[in-house]
N, C-alpha and C positions, 0 to 999 in steps of 0.2 A: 938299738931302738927301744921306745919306749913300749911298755908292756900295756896294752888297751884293757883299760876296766871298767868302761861302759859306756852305753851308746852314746850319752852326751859327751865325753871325752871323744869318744871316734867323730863326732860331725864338727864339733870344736877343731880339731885335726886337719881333718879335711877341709873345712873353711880357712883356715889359717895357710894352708897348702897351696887349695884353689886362689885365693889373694894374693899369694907370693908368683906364684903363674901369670895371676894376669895381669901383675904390676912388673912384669921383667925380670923380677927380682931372682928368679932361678937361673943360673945356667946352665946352658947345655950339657954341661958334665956332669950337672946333679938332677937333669930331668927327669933320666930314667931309673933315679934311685927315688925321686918325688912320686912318677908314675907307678912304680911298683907300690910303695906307702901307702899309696893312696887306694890302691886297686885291693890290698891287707884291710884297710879299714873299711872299705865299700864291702867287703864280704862280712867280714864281722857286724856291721851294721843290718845286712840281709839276714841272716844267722840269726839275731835276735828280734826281726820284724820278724820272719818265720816261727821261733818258737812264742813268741807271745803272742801271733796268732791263732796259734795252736792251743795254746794253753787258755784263752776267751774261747773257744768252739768249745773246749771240754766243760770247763766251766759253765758255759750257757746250756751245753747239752746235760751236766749233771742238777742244772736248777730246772730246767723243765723237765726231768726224768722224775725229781724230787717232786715238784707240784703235782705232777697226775697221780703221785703215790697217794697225797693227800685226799 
C-alpha cells in the first residue's frame, strides 16, 4: 500500500474509496481490505487534526505570553 504523506493525500484516498463504495464498484472480497484502508487514513488524518491543533494553542499561547511581556 501506498505510504500517506499528507493529509490532502489521505482525504483524496478516502474520497476515491468512499466513491468506489458507493458506486458498487468494490467487492465483497475487497471490502474489508477497503475498510481497513480507510479506517489507516481516518487515523492519520485525526493524528494530524490533533497535532496542529496543538501546535495553534501553543502558538497563541506563546503570542500572548509575548504580548504581556511587552
Amino acid at each position: 500500500m501506498k505510504e500517506i504523506q499528507t493529509y490532502k493525500d489521505a482525504i483524496n484516498e478516502l474520497e476515491t474509496l468512499a466513491s468506489a463504495m458507493d458506486g458498487n464498484e468494490v467487492s465483497i472480497d475487497e471490502l474489508a481490505d477497503k475498510v481497513a484502508r480507510a479506517n489507516i487514513l481516518i487515523s492519520f488524518c485525526e493524528a494530524k487534526l490533533r497535532d496542529t491543533e496543538t501546535a495553534v494553542r501553543l502558538n497563541s499561547s506563546e503570542s500572548i505570553h509575548n504580548e504581556t511581556k511587552e
